[in-house]
C-alpha positions as CSV (number, residue, x, y, z in Angstrom):
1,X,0.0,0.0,0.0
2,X,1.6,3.7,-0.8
3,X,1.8,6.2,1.6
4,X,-1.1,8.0,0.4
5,X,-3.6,5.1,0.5
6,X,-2.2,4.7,4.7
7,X,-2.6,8.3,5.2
8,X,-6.0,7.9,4.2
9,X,-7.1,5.1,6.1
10,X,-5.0,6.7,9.3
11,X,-6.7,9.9,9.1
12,X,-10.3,8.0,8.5
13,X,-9.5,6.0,12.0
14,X,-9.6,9.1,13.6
15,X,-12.6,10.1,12.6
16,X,-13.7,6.3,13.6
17,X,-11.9,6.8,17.0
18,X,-14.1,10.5,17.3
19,X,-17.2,8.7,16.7
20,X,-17.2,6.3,19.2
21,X,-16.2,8.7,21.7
22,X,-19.5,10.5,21.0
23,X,-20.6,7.8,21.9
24,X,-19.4,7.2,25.1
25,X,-19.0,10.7,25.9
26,X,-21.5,12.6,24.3
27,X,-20.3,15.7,26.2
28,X,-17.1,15.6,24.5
29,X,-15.6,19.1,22.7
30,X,-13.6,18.0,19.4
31,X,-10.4,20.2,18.5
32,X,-8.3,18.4,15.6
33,X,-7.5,14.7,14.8
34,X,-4.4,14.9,11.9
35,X,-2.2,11.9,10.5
36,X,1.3,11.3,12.4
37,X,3.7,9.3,12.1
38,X,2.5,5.4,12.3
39,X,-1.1,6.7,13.1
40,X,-3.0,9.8,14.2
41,X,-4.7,11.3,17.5
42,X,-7.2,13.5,18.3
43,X,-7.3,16.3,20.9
44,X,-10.5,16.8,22.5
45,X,-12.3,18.8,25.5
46,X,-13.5,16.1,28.2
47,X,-14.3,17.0,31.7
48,X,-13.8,13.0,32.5
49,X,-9.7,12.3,33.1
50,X,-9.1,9.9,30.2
51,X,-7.3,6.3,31.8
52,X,-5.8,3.6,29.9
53,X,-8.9,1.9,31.3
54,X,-11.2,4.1,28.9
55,X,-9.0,3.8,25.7
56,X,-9.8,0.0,25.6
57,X,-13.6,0.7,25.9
58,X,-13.2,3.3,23.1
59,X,-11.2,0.5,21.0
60,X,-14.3,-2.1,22.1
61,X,-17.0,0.7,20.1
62,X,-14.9,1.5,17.1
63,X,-15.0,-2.1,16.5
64,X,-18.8,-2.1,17.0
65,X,-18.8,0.8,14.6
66,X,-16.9,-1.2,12.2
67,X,-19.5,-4.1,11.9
68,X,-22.6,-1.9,11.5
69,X,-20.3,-0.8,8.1
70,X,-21.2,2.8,8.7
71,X,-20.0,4.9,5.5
72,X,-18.3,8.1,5.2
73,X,-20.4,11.3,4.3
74,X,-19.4,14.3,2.5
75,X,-21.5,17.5,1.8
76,X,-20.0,20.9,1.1
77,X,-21.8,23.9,2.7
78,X,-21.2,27.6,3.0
79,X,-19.5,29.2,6.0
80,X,-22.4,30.5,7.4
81,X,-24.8,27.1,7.3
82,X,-21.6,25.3,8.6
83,X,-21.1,28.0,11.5
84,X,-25.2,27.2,11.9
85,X,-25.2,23.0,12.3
86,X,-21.3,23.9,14.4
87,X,-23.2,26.0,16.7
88,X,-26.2,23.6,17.1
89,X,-23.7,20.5,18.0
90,X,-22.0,22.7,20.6
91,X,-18.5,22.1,19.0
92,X,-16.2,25.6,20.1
93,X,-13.6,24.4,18.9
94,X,-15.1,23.4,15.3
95,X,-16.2,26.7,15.2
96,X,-13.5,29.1,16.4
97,X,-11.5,27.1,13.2
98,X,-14.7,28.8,11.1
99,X,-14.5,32.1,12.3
100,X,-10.8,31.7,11.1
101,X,-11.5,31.0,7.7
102,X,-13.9,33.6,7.6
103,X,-11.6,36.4,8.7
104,X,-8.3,35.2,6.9
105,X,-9.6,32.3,4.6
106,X,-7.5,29.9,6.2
107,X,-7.8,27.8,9.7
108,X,-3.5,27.5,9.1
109,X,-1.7,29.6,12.0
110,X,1.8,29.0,10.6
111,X,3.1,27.4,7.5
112,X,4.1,24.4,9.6
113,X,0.7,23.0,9.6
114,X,-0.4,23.2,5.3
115,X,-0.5,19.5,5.1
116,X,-3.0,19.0,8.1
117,X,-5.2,16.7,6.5
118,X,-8.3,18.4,9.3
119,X,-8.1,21.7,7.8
120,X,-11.0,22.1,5.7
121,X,-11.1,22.9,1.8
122,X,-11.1,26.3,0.8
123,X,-12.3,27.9,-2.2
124,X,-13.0,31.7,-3.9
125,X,-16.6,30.8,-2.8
126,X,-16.2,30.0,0.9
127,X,-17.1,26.5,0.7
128,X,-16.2,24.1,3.1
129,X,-16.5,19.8,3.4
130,X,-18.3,18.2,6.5
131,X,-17.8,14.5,6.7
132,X,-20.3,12.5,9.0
133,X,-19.5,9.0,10.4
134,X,-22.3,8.2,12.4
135,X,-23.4,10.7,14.7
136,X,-19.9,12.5,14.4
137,X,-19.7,15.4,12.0
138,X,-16.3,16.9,11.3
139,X,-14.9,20.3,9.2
140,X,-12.8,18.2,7.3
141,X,-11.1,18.8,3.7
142,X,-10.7,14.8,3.7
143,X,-10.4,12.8,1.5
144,X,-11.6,9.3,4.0
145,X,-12.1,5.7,2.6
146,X,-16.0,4.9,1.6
147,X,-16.9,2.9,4.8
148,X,-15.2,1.5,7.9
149,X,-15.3,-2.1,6.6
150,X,-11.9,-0.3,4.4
151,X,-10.0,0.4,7.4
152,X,-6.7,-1.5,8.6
153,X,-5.8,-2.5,12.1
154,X,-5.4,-0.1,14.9
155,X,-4.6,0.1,18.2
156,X,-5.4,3.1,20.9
157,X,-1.8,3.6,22.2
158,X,-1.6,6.7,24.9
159,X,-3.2,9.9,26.3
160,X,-1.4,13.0,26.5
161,X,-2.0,16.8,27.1
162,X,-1.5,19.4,24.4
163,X,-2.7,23.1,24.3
164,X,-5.2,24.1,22.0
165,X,-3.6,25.0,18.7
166,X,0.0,24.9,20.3
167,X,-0.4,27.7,22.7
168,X,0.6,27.7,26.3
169,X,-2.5,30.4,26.5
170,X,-5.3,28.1,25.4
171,X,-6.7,25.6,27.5
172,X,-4.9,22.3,28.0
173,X,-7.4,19.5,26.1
174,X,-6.4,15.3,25.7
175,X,-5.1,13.8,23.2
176,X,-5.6,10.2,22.5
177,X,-3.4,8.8,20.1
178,X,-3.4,6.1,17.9
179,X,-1.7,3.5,15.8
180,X,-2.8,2.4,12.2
181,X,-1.4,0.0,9.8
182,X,-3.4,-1.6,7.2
183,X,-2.0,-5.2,7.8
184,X,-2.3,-7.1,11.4
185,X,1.6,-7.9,10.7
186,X,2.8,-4.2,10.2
187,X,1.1,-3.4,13.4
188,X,3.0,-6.2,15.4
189,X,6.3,-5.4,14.0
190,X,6.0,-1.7,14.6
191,X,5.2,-2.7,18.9
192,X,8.1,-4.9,18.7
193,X,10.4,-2.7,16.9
194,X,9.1,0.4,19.7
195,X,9.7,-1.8,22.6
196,X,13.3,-2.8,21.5
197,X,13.8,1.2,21.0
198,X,12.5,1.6,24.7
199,X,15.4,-1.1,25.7
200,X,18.0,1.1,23.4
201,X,16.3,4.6,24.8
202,X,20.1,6.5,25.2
203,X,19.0,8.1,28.3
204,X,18.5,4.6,30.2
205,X,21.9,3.6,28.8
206,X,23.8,6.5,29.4
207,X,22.5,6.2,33.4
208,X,23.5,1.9,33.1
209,X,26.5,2.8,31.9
210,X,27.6,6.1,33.6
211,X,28.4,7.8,30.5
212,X,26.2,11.6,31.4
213,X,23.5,13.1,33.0
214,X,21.7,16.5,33.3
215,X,21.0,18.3,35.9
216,X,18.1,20.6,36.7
217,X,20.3,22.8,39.1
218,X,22.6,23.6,35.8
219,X,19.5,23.8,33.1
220,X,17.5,21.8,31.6
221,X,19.4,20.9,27.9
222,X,22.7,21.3,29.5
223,X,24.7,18.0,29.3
224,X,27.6,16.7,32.2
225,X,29.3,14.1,30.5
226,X,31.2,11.3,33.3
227,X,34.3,9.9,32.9
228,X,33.3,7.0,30.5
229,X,30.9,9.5,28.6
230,X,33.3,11.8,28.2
231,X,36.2,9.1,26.9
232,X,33.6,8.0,24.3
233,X,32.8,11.7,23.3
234,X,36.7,12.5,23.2
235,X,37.4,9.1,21.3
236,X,34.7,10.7,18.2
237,X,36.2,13.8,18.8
238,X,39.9,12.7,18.0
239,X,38.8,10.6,15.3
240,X,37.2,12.9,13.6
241,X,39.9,15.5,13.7
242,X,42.1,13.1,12.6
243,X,40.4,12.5,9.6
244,X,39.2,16.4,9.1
245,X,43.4,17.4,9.3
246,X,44.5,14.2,7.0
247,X,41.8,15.6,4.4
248,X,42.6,19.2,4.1
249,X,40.7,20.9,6.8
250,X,43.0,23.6,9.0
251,X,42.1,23.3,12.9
252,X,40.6,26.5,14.3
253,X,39.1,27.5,17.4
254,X,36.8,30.4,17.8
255,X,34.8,32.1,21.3
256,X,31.6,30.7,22.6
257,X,30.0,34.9,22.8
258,X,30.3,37.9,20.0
259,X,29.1,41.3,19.7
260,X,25.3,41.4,18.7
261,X,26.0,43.4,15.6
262,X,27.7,40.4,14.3
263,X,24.4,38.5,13.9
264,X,22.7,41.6,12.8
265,X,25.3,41.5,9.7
266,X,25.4,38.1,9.7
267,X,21.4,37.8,9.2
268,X,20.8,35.3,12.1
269,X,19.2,38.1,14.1
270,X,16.5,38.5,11.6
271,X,16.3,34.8,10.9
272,X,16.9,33.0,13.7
273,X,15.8,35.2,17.2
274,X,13.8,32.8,18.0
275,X,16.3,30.0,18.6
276,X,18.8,32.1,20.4
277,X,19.5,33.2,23.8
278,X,18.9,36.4,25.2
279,X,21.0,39.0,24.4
280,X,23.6,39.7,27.6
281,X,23.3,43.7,28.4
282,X,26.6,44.4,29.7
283,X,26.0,47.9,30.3
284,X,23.9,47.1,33.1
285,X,27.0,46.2,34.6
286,X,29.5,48.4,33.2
287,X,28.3,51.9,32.1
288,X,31.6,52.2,29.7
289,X,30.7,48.6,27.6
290,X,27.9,49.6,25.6
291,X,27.7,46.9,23.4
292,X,25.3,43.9,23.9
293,X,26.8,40.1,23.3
294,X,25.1,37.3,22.1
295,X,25.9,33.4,22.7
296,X,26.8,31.9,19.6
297,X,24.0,29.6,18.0
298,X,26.3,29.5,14.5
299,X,30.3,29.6,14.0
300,X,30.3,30.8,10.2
301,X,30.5,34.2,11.2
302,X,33.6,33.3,13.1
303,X,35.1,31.3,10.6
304,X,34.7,34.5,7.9
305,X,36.4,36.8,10.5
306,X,39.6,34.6,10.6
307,X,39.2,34.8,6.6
308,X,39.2,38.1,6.3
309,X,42.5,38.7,8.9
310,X,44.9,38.8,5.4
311,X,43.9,38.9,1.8
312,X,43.6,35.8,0.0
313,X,44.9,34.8,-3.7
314,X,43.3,31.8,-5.7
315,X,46.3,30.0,-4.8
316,X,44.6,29.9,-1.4
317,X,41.5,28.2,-2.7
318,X,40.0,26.2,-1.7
319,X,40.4,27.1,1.7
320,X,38.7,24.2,4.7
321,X,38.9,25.5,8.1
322,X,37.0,23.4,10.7
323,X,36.4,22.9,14.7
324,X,34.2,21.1,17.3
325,X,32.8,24.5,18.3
326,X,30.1,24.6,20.8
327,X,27.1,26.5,19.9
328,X,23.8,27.2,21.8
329,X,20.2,27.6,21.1
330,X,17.1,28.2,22.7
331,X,15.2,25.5,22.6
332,X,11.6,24.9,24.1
333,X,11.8,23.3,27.4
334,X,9.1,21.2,26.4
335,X,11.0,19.8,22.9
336,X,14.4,19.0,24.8
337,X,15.3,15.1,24.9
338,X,18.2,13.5,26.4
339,X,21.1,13.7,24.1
340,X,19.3,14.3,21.3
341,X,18.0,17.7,21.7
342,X,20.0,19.6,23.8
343,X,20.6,23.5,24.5
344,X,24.2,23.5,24.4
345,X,26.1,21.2,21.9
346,X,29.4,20.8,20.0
347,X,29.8,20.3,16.5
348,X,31.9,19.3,14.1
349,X,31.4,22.9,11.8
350,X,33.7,22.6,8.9
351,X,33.6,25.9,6.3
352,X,35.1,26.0,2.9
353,X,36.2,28.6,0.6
354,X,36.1,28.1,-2.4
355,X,36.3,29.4,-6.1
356,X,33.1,28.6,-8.8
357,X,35.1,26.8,-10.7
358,X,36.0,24.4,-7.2
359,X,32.2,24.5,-6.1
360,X,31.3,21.3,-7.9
361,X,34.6,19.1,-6.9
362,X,34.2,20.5,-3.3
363,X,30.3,19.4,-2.9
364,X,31.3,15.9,-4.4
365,X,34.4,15.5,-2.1
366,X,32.6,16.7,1.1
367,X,29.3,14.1,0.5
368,X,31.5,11.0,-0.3
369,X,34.1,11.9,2.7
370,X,31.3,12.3,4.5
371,X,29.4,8.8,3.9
372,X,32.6,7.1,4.0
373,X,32.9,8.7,7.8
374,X,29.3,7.5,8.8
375,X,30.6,4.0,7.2
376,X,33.3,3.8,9.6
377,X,30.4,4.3,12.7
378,X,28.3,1.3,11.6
379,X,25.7,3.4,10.1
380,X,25.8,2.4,6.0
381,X,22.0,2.7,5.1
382,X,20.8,6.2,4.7
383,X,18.5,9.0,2.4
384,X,19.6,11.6,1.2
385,X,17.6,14.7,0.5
386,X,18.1,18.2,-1.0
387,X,16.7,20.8,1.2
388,X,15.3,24.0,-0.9
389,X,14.7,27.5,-0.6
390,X,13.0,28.4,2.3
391,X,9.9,31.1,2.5
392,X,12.1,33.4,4.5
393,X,15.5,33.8,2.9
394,X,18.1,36.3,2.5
395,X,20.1,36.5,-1.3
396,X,19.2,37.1,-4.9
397,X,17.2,34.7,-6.5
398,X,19.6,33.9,-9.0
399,X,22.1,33.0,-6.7
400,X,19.9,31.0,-5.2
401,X,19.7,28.8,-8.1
402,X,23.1,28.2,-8.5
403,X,23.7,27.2,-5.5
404,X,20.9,24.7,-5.7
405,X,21.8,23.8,-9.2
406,X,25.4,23.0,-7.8
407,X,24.3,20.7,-5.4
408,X,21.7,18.7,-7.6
409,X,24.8,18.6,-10.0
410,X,27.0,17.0,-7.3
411,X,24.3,14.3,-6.4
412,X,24.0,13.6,-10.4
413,X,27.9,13.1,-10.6
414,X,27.9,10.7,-7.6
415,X,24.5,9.3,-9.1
416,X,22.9,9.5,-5.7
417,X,19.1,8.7,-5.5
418,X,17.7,11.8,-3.3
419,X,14.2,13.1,-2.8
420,X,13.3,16.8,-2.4
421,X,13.0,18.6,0.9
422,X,11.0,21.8,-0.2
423,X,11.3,24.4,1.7
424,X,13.7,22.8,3.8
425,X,17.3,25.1,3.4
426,X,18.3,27.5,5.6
427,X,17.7,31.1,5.6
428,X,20.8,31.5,3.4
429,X,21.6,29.0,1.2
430,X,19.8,25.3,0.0
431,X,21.6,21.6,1.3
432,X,22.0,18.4,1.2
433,X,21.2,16.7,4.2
434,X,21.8,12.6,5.0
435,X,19.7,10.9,7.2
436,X,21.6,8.1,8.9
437,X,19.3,4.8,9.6
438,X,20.0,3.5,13.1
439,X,19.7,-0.8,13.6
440,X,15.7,-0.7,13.8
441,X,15.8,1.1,10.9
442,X,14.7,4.8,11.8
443,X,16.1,8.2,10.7
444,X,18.2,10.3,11.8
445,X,19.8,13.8,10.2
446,X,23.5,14.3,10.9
447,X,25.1,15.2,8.1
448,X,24.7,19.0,6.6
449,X,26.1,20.6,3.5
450,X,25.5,24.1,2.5
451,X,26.1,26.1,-0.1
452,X,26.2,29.5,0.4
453,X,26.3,32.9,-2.3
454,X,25.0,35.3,0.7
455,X,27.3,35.5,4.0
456,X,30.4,36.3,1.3
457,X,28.3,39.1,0.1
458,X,27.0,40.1,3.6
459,X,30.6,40.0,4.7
460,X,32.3,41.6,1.9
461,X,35.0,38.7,1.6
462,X,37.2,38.3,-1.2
463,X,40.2,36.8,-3.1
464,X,41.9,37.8,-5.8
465,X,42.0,35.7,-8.9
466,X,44.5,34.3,-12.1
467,X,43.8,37.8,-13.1
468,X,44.6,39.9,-10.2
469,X,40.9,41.0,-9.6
470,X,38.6,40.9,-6.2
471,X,36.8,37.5,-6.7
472,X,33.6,36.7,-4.3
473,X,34.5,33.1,-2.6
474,X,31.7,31.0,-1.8
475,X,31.2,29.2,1.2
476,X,30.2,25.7,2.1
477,X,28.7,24.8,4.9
478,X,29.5,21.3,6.1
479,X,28.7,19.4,9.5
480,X,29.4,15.8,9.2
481,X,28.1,13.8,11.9
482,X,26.3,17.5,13.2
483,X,26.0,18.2,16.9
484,X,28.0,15.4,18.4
485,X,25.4,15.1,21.7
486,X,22.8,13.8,19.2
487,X,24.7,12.0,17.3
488,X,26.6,10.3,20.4
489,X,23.1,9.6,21.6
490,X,22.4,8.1,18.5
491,X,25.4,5.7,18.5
492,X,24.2,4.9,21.7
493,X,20.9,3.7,20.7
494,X,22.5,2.2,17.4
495,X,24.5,-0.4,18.8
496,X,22.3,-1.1,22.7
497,X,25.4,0.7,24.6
498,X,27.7,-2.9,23.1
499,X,30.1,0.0,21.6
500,X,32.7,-1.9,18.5
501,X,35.9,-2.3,20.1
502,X,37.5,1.1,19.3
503,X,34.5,3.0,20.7
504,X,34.1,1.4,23.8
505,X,35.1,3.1,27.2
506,X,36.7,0.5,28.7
507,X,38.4,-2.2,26.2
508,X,39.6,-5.0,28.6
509,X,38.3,-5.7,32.5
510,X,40.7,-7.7,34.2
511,X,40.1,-8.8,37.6
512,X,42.1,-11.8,40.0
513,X,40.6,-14.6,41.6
514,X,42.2,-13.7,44.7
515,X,44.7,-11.7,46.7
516,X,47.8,-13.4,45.5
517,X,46.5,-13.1,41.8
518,X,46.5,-9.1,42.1
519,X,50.3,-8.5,41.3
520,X,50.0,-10.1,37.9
521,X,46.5,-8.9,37.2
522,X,48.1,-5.0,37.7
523,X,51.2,-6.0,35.4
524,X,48.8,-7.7,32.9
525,X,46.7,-4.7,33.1
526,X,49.8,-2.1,32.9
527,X,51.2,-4.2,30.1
528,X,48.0,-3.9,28.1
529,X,47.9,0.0,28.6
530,X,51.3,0.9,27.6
531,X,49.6,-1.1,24.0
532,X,47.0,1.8,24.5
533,X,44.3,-0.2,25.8
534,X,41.4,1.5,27.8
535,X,42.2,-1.6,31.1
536,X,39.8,-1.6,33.7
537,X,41.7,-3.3,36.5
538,X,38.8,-4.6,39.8
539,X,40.7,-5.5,42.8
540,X,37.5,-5.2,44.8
541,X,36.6,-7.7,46.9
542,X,33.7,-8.8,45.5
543,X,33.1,-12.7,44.1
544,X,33.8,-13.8,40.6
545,X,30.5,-14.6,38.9
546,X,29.2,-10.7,40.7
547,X,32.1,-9.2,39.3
548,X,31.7,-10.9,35.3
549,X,28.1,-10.2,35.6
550,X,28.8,-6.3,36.4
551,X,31.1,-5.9,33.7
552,X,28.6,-7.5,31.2
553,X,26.4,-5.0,32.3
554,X,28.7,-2.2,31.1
555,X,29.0,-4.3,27.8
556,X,32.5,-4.5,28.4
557,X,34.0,-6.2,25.0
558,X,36.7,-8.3,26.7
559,X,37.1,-9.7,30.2
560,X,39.7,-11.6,31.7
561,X,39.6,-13.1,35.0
562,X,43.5,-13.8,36.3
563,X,43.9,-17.2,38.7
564,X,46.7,-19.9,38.9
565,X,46.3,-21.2,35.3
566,X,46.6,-17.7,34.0
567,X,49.9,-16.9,36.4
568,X,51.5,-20.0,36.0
569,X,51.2,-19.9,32.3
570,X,51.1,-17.5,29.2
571,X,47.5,-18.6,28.0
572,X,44.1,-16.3,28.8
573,X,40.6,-17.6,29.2
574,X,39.3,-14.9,27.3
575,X,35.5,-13.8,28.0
576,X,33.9,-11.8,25.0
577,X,30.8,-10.0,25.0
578,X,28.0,-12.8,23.7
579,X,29.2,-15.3,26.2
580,X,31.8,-16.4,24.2
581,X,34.9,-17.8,25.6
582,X,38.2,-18.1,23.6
583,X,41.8,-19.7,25.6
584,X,44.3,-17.8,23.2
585,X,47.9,-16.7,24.2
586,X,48.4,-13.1,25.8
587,X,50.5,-12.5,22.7
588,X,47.5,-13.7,20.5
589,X,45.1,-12.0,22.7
590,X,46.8,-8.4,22.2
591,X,47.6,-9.1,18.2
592,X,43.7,-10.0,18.2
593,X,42.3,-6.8,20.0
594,X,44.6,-4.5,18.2
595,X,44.3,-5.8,14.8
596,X,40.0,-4.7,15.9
597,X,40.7,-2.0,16.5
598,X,42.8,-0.7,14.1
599,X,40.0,-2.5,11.7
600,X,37.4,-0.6,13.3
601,X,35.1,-3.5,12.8
């Protein structure tokens, strides 16, 4: 079945789901019941507290519905008889989304919300669809399946709050949402797939494993990364340098506040307020500093100023400067999630400067270094998309198009299957963005490249050329694995906390089987270090079988447990994560573990 056809029979179950809760609760207030992903909900006005109790009694009628084979009803009325039969069925909600149209012609509040498959139709004559399923009648722009007998399977899944059209200033109604697949088998995949995710959730791993945590005393957003969290984020962070310095890229660093005029010139001021901090006023604090400083949410800006310290020739093009630059935006309390969306993260910004004539080899480079770097993570399945010209934008049209045209280009040299993103660039310039596909299979972005015709010109930079003329450079954008929080909470997930070799914390947990075994264990361990082995050595004294069972719980790849067979000769009983168990020489066992790691299997 394509997407379309689901979309359908999802946003039909809705209505299904909003009939039999007129049913049971004929008091009930409707707001809007919209498609989502695997299903749809529906927020409504209930004086009753919704349980889990009641969503399995609303699941028993929309089954009852479903035998009597009621069909779907449409019928197209003006504003004002609508308005009429709104008023009559005491809907507020139904009818504040009326009064809407009839002032601005639209029930949309932001350009977020165009695909709502709720909104009603609109027309030049102010016509609007009602559907009617039983004794529910909906605005609704549709279109719904014929009867019920059409739908798929669904399932109620969970009741939530949510303000009345997103605002904290409206009342707070329920939402019931709901899953919808249109075969029994899609259904039971999906609820195992979700509860494997639960098991992989990175903030229940990061707490097993003591890798972060986040304090409300410091701020919501905010991460502290442990000991173990922060080896695993330096052990990225290295790696990725490495490769950034091998491939070109010069190794900047840049301040975490600048001047507010910066992003006035820079555009993000217009474009972006709403993400960033408040401004700090440091005149309130000393009269004689007048200006006003803003915490960066970009580096670009940054990036140019070092440009522009001395002129540039072509024979300085292309020019890659990159760092892990910590940047912070203001995100809504209520969006923030573990790792994944944070306030204040790091990432691994990367700007080139380049030439026309470079733009194409550039683009190709960056997308094929840059899948060849989310290779060497585990994550080789992914989509790619090309992200257009937003409504808000700064830039000439026509440079607009080249840059767009550029990319497109790149992805036909590389003959790349991508799907359009419209809408989706950034204020100035379009990208490509790659959306990495975790173990179960679900997206995620990381990977940016822009291409940008407007900061140069905002900025004024130049170089000159072959000819000895002031040539405008222009200036790619490029995060490859993006904010490393979310993407370190995404490796997380990927592979259950059981980090490949290289990644892992702690490589090799030794531990003695007694006192007399603990001189050995610390030279075995010491031995394995100076090889540049993360060695967990437990001298603790705790038994055996307690001790291998805690460090399978950290997922440790290797343990060896040191008793009179392992002193007395040069063999190792070597315990790898799976349960597997391996007698191998220590001069075997290091050859082994270094030849992984080097593979980075």
């Amino acid at each position: 079945m394509n997407s379309s056809n689901l979309e359908i029979i999802r946003h039909s179950t809705s209505h299904l789901m909003a009939a039999a809760i007129l049913e049971l609760f004929p008091q009930a207030k409707f707001g809007i019941g919209p498609v989502v992903a695997h299903g749809f909900y529906y927020d409504l006005d209930l004086e009753t507290k919704l349980t889990p109790q009641d969503l399995k009694k609303i699941e028993k009628k929309m089954r009852q519905l479903i035998k009597k084979g009621l069909p779907f009803i449409r019928q197209e009325m003006n504003l004002d008889q609508a308005l009429k039969l709104f008023k009559k069925l005491d809907q507020p909600y139904k009818i504040e989304l009326l009064e809407d149209i009839k002032k601005t012609g639209t029930t949309v509040k932001s350009s977020k919300n165009k695909n709502n498959l709720n909104s009603p139709s609109q027309s030049s004559n102010t016509q609007v669809s009602i559907y009617q399923l039983g004794n529910f009648i909906d605005l609704c722009r549709g279109p719904h399946v014929k009867s019920v007998k059409e739908l798929g399977v669904f399932k109620l899944d969970k009741i939530a709050g949510a303000y009345w059209r997103g605002n904290e200033k409206n009342k707070m109604l329920q939402r019931i949402y709901g899953l919808a697949f249109s075969q029994k088998k899609e259904l039971d995949e999906f609820l195992k797939n979700r509860a494997e995710a639960e098991k992989r959730d990175h903030r229940k791993i990061g707490q097993e494993l003591d890798l972060f945590q986040i304090n409300e005393d410091i701020g919501p957003g905010l991460i502290l990364w442990h000991p173990r969290g922060a080896i695993l984020k330096r052990i990225v962070e290295n790696y990725i340098l490495d490769q950034y310095t091998a491939n070109g890229y010069q190794l900047i660093s840049t301040p975490h506040i600048a001047k507010m005029n910066l992003w006035k010139k820079s555009g993000h001021n217009n474009f972006y307020r709403e993400n960033m901090f408040p401004l700090m006023h440091l005149v309130e604090l000393n009269k004689e500093e007048k200006d006003d400083y803003q915490l960066k949410p970009m580096n670009c800006p940054f990036h140019i100023a070092i440009y522009q310290n001395e002129l540039k020739s072509y024979r300085d093009l292309p020019l890659r400067y990159t760092e892990l630059g910590t940047v912070y935006r203001y995100e809504k309390s209520g969006v923030l999630h573990g790792l994944t969306r944070v306030r204040g993260f790091t990432q691994d910004d990367a700007h080139i400067f380049c030439s026309l004539d470079d733009l194409d080899k550039e683009i190709t480079t960056t997308v094929k270094f840059g899948l060849k770097i989310l290779k060497t993570f585990g994550f080789k399945n992914y989509d790619i998309y090309l992200s257009t010209q937003p409504e808000k934008f700064v830039g000439s049209q026509k440079n607009w198009d080249k840059a767009t045209k550029a990319l497109k280009d790149a992805l036909k040299k590389l003959k790349i299957k991508y799907q359009i993103d419209p809408a989706g660039g950034v204020f100035y310039g379009p990208k490509i963005d790659i959306k990495i596909k975790d173990s179960l299979g679900r997206d995620w972005q990381c990977t940016t490249i822009q291409v940008d015709f407007n900061l140069p010109e905002k900025f004024d930079i130049t170089y000159i050329d072959k000819k000895g003329k002031k040539k405008q450079p222009i200036m790619i954008h490029r995060a490859l694995l993006g904010s490393l929080e979310r993407f370190l909470g995404v490796l997380i997930e990927h592979y259950a906390g059981a980090f490949p070799l290289w990644l892992s914390p702690v490589q090799v947990y030794l531990t003695p089987v007694g006192k007399i075994h603990q001189k050995e264990t610390k030279k075995l361990g010491q031995e394995l270090e100076e090889k540049g082995l993360r060695v967990l050595v437990d001298t603790l004294n705790e038994t055996i079988s307690y001790k291998i069972r805690k460090a399978e719980k950290q997922k440790i790849p290797y343990i060896l447990v040191i008793g009179d067979k392992e002193v007395k000769s040069n063999n190792l009983n070597v315990r790898m994560r799976g349960n597997r168990q391996e007698k191998m020489s220590r001069k075997k066992f290091q050859e082994k573990i270094l030849k992984e790691i080097k593979e980075k299997k």
